[in-house]
C-alpha positions in Angstrom: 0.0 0.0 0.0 1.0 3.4 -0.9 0.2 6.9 0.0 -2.3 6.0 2.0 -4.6 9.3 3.2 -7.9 10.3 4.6 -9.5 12.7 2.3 -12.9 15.0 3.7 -14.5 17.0 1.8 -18.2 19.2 1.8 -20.9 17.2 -0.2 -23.7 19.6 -2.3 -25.1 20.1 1.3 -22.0 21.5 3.2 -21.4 18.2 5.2 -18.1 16.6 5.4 -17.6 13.4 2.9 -14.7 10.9 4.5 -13.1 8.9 2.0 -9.9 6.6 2.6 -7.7 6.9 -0.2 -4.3 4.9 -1.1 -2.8 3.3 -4.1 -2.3 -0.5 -5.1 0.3 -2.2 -7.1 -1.6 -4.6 -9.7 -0.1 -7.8 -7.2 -2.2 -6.5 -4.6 -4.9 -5.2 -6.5 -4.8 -9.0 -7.7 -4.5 -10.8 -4.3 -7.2 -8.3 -2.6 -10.1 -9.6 -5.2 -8.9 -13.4 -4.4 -9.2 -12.5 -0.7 -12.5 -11.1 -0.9 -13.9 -13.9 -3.0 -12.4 -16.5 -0.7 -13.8 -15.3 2.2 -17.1 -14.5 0.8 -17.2 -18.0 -0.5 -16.0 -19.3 3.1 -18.1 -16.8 5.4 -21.5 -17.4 3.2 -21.4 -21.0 2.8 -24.1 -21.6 5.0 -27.7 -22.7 3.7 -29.6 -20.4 6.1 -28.9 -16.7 6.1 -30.2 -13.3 8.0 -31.3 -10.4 6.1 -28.0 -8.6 7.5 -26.3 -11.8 6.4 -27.3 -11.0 2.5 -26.2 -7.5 2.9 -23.0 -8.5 4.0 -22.7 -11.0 1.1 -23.6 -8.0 -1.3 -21.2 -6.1 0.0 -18.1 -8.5 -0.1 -19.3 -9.4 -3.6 -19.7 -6.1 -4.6 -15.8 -5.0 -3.7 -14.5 -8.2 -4.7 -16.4 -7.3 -8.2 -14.4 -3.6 -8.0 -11.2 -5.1 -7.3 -11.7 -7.7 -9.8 -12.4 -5.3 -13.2 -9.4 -3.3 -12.6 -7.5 -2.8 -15.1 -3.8 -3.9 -15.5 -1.6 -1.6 -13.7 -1.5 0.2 -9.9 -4.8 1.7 -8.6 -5.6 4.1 -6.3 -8.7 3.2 -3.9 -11.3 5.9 -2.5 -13.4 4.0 -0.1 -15.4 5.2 2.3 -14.8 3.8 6.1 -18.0 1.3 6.1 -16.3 -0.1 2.6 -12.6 0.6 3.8 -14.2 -1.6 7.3 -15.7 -4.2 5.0 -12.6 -4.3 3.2 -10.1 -4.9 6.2 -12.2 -7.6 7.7 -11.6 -9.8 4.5 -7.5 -9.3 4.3 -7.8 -10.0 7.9 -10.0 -13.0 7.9 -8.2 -14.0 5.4 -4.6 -13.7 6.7 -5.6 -15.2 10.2 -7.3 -18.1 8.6 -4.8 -19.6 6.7 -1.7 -18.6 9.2 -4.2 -21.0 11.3 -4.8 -23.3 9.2 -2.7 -27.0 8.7 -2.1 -26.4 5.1 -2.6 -23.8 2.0 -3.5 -23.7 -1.2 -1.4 -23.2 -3.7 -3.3 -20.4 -4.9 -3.3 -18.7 -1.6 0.2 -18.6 -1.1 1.1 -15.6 -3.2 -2.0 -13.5 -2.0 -0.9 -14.6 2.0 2.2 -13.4 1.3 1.1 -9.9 0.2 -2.1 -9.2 2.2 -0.1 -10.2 5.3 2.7 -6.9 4.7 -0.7 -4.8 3.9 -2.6 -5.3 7.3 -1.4 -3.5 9.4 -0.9 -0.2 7.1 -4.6 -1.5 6.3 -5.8 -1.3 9.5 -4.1 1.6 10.6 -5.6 3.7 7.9 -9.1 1.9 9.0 -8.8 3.1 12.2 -7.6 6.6 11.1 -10.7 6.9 8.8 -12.9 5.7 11.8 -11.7 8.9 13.5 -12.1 10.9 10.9 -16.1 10.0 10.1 -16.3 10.2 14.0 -15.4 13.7 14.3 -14.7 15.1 10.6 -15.6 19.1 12.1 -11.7 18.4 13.9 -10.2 18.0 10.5 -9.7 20.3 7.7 -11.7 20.1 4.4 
């Protein structure tokens, strides 16, 4: 992850927008949308699900869908903290399940090795944008 930031700005209405902005190499960009299909597959798996349950599933499916039609090259992200939260819990999930687990896939290897050097950065920059939707009037626009 690079240049990570917390952008705020005024919406039509005067009220402060937060957005978490930083840039991914394509490798990440790559091993994010594997993450978030794995653990979408894994979390949903069940036959019987809440009505929160199917948000939750539309909201994994719909970043893993983002993350999957980008283009070749580095990206830069704009989420905003309920999508940059959403978004954390998967690279974590997924890094804690398969450090736990007896074996791993080949085709989690490359994406393990990865998301593990972007969590914390990741979840520093979650918490930072937490603070900022929190209190955004303490921040500059």
């Amino acid at each position: 992850m690079q240049r990570p930031r917390i952008d705020i700005s005024p919406d039509l209405d005067g009220d402060a927008v937060v957005h978490a902005c930083f840039d991914l190499s394509e490798p990440e960009v790559s091993a994010s949308a594997h993450a978030m299909r794995a653990m979408a597959a894994e979390r949903f798996r069940t036959s019987e699900m809440s009505a929160d349950d199917v948000l939750e599933l539309r909201e994994f499916t719909a970043l893993a869908d983002e993350l999957g039609e980008i283009p070749a090259g580095a990206r830069t992200m704009v989420m905003r903290p309920s999508r940059l939260s959403v978004y954390r819990q998967s690279v974590a999930g997924f890094v804690e399940s398969r450090y736990e687990s007896e074996w791993i896939r080949d085709d989690d290897r490359e994406p393990l090795a990865l998301l593990s050097e972007l969590l914390q950065p990741l979840e520093q920059l979650c918490a930072e944008a937490m603070r900022a939707a929190l209190s955004p009037s303490q921040r500059a626009y």
